[in-house]
C-alpha positions in Angstrom: -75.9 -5.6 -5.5 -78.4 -2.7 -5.3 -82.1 -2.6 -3.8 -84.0 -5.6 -5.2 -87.3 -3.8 -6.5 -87.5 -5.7 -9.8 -90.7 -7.0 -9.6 -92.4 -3.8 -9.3 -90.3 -1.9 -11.5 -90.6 -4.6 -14.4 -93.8 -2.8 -16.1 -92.0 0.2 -15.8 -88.9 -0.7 -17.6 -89.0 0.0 -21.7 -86.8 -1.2 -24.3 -85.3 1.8 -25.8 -82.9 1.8 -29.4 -79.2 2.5 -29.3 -80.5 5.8 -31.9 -82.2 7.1 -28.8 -78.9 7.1 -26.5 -77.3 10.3 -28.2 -75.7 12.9 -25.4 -74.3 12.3 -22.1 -74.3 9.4 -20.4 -73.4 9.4 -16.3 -72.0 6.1 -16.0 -71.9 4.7 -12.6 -68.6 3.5 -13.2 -67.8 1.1 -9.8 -71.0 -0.9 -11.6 -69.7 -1.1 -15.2 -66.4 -2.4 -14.2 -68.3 -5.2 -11.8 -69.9 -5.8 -14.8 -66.8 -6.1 -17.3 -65.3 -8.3 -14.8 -68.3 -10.7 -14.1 -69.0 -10.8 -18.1 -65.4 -10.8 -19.7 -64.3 -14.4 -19.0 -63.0 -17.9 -19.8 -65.9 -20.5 -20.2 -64.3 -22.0 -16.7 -64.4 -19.0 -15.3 -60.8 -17.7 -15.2 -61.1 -13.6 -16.2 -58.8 -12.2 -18.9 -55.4 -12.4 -18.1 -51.7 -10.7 -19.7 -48.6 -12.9 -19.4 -48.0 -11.8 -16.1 -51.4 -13.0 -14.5 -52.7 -9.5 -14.1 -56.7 -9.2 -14.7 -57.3 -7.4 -18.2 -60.9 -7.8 -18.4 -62.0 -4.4 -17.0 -59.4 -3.3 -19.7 -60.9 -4.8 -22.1 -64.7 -3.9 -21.5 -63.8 -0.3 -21.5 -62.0 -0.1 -24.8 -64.7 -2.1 -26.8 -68.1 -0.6 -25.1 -66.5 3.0 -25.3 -65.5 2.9 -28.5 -69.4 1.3 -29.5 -70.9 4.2 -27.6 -68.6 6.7 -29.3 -69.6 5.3 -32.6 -73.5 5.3 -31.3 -73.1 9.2 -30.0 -73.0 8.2 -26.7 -70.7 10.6 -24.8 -70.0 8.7 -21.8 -68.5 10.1 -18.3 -67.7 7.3 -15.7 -68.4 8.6 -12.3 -66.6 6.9 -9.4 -67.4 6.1 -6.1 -65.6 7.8 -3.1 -65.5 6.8 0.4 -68.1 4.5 1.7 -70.5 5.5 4.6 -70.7 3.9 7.9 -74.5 2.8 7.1 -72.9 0.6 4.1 -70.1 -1.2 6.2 -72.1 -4.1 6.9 -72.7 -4.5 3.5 -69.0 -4.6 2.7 -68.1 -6.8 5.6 -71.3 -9.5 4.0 -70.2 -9.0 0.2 -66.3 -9.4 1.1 -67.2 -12.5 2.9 -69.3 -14.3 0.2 -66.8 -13.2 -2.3 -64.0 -15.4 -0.8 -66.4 -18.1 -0.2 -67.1 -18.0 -3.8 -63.1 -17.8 -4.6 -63.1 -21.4 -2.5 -65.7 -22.8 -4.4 -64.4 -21.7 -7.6 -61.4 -23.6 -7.1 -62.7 -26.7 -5.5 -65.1 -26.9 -9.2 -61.7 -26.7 -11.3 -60.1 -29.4 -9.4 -63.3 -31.4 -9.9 -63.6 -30.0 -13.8 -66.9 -28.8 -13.3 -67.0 -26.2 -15.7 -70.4 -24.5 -15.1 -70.1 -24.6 -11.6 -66.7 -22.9 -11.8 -68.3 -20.3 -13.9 -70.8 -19.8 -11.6 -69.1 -19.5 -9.2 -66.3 -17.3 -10.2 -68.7 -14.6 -11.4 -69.6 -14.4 -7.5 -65.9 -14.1 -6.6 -65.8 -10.5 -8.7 -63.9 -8.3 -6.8 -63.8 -4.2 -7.7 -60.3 -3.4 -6.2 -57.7 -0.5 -6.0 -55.9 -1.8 -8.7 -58.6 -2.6 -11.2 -59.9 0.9 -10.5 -56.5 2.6 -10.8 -56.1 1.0 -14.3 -59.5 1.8 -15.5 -58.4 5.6 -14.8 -55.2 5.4 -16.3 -56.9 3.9 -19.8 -60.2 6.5 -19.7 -57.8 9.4 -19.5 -55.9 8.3 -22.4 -59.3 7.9 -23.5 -59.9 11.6 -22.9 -63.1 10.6 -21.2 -64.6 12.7 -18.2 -64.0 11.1 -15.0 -65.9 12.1 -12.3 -64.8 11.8 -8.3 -68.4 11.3 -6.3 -67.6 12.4 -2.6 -69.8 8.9 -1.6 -71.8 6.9 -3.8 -70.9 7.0 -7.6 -75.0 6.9 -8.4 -75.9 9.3 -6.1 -73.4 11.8 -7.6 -74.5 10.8 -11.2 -77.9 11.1 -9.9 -77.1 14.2 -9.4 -75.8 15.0 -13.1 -79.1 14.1 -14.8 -81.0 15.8 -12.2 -79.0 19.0 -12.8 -79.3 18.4 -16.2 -75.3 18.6 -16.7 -76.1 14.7 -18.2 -79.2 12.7 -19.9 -79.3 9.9 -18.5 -77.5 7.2 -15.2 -76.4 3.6 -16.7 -76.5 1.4 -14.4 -77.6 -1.9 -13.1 -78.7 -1.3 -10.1 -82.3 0.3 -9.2 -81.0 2.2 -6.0 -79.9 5.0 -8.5 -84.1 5.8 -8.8 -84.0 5.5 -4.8 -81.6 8.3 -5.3 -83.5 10.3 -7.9 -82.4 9.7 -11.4 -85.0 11.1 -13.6 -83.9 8.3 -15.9 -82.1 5.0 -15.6 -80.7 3.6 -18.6 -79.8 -0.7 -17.8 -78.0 -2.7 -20.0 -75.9 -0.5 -21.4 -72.6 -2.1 -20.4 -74.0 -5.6 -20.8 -76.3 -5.6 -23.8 -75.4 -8.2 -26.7 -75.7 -12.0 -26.6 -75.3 -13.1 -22.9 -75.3 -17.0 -21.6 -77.6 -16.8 -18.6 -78.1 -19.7 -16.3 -76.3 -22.0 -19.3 -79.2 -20.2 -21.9 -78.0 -17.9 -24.4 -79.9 -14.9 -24.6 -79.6 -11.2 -26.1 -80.3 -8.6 -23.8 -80.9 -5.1 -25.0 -80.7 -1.6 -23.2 -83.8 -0.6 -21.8 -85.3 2.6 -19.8 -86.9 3.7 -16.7 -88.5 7.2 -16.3 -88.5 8.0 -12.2 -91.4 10.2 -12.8 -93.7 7.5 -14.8 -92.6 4.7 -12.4 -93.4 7.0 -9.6 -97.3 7.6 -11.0 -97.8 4.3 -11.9 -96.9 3.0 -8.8 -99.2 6.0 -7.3 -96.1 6.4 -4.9 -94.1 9.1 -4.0 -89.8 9.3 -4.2 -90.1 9.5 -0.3 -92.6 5.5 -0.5 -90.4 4.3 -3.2 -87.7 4.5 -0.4 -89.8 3.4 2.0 -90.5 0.3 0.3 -86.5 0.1 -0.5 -86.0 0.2 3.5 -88.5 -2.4 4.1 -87.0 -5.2 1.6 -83.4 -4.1 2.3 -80.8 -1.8 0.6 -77.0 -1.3 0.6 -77.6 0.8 4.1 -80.3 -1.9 6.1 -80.9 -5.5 6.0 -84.9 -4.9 5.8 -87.2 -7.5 6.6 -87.1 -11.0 6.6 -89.8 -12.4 4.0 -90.6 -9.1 2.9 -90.1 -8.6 -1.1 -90.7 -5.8 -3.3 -94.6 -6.7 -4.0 -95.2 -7.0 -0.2 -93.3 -4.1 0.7 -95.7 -1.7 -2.2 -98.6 -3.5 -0.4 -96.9 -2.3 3.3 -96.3 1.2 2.0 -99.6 1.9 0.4 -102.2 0.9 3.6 -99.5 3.4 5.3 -98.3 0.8 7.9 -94.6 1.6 7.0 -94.1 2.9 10.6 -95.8 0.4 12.3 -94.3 -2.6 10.6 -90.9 -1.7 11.2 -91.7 -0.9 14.8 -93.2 -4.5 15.0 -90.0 -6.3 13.3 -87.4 -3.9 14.0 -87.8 -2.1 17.0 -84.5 -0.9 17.6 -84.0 0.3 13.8 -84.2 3.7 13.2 -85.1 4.3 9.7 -84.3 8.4 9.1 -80.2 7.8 8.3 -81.0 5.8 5.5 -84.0 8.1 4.1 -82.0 10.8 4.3 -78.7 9.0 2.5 -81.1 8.7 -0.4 -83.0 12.3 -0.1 -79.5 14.2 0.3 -76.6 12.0 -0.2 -73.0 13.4 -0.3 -72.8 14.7 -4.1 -69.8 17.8 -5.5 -70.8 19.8 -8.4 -66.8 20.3 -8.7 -66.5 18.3 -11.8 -65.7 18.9 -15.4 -67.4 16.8 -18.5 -65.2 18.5 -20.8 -63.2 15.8 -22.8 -59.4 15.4 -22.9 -57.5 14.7 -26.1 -56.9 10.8 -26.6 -53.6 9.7 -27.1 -53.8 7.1 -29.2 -50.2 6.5 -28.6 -50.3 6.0 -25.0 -53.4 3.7 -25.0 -51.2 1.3 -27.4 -48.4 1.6 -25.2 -50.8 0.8 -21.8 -52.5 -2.2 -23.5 -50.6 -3.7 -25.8 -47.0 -2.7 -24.4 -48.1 -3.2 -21.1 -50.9 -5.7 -20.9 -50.1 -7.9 -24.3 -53.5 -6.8 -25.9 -53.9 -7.6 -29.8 -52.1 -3.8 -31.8 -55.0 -5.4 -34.4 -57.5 -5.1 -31.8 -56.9 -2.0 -30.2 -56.5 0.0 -33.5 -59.9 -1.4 -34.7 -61.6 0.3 -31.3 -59.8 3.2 -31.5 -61.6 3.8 -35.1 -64.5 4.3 -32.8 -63.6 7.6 -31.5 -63.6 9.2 -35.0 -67.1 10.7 -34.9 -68.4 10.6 -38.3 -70.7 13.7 -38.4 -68.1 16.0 -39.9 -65.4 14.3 -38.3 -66.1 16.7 -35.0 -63.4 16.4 -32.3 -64.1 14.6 -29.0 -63.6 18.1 -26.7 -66.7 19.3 -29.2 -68.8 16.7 -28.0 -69.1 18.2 -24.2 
């Protein structure tokens, strides 16, 4: 997922304390609930499950890290992504495929009892559907948390947020969101902890990157930062073959962006994508004002209706009392 530009955004990246998070948070929603759903599972693989088969980890994830960043003064706003563009359907079409190749493989490591394989392979086979993103509404409005609808991409539109300054800061994954112009991208927020990577435990910890600081480091501007996201591939062109972030900078910087893509792709036009990052669909009819939480319907959806622990769910919902003065959640926004 995303635009791989890791390895010349890694000096850029800074580790950053959960007492710097305070304020709103524009949480690219579609990527925290792939995340819940790849993370929140059985050692073979196998997601949380209620009695009647139906996937709970999404549930799960959003009750526990919501309450933490409630506790933390995190105000968080999930924004959600709206109707894909044309330039992303091959994307879909690619993802969808490996996805249920994955699914296969998944099952043919279970028959065989290969555990670690199964895992493996069944974090590949995560699947954001209708249903999981249905249900994740459902719980953040009895949550009273802001939900925003993006017209297109959930980053873009929580992109826009920060840069508006409606929001502090994007959390996702994914480095497109700088692509798209975050002023700040805050990772690991929805995966930080102890995480078993590649059969290694390992804690990872939230950490930052500042667009601007990125930006003079790299001595680039948003418009070559793009450039160099065109060149190794993002969700809206297959970029180059054999060309990585490092060579891509390399590319970018002698200013032979042009001429490389008229050498490799001659038939590509490059000016859709540029301009799905410089002015992508994004609404500034929203609301971050909270609702109330009904503490009563959250029991009833999770543990009435999805057999989660009453235990459980009452210890998160202690989360949402905010200690400074006991201030409401509508106060917050």
């Amino acid at each position: 997922m995303g635009v791989a530009l890791r390895d010349i955004i890694a000096e850029y990246k800074t580790p950053i304390t959960w007492e710097a998070l305070p304020g709103v948070a524009a949480i690219d929603a579609n990527n925290a609930l792939y995340q819940f759903l790849t993370i929140i599972r059985q050692p073979d693989g196998t997601p949380l499950m209620d009695r009647k088969g139906r996937v709970t980890s999404h549930l799960s994830g959003i009750l526990f890290r919501v309450s933490s960043f409630m506790e933390k003064g995190i105000k968080p706003v999930f924004v959600f992504d709206g109707k894909p563009t044309a330039l992303k359907q091959a994307t879909i079409d690619e993802r969808r495929k490996l996805r249920t190749e994955a699914g296969e493989k998944w099952k043919e490591a279970l028959e065989r009892g290969d555990e670690e394989e199964a895992y493996r392979q069944a974090r590949s086979s995560t699947r954001v559907d209708s249903t999981i993103i249905d249900t994740s509404k459902e719980l953040l409005r009895l949550m009273g948390i802001p939900i925003v609808q993006a017209p297109g991409e959930g980053e873009a539109q929580a992109s826009h947020m920060v840069a508006k300054g409606d929001a502090r800061y994007v959390v996702s994954q994914d480095y497109d969101t700088l692509l798209f112009g975050a002023p700040q991208l805050v990772r690991n927020l929805t995966v930080s902890g102890k995480r078993k990577i590649r059969g290694r435990q390992i804690t990872v910890n939230p950490e930052r990157i500042v667009l601007a600081d990125t930006l003079a480091g790299l001595h680039l501007t948003r418009e070559q930062l793009i450039e160099i996201g065109i060149l190794v591939g993002t969700d809206f062109n297959p970029g180059i073959e054999g060309v990585g972030a490092k060579t891509g900078l390399k590319i970018v910087q002698k200013g032979e962006f042009a001429q490389k893509l008229r050498e490799k792709q001659p038939d590509f036009d490059p000016a859709p994508v540029m301009e799905m990052f410089l002015h992508p669909p994004v609404t500034d009819n929203y609301s971050l004002a909270a609702g109330h939480m009904d503490a009563e319907g959250i029991r009833r959806m999770l543990c009435d209706g999805y057999d989660f622990s009453p235990e459980r769910v009452d210890r998160a919902l202690e989360g949402f009392t905010v200690k400074a003065g006991q201030k409401t959640l509508e106060s917050w926004f």
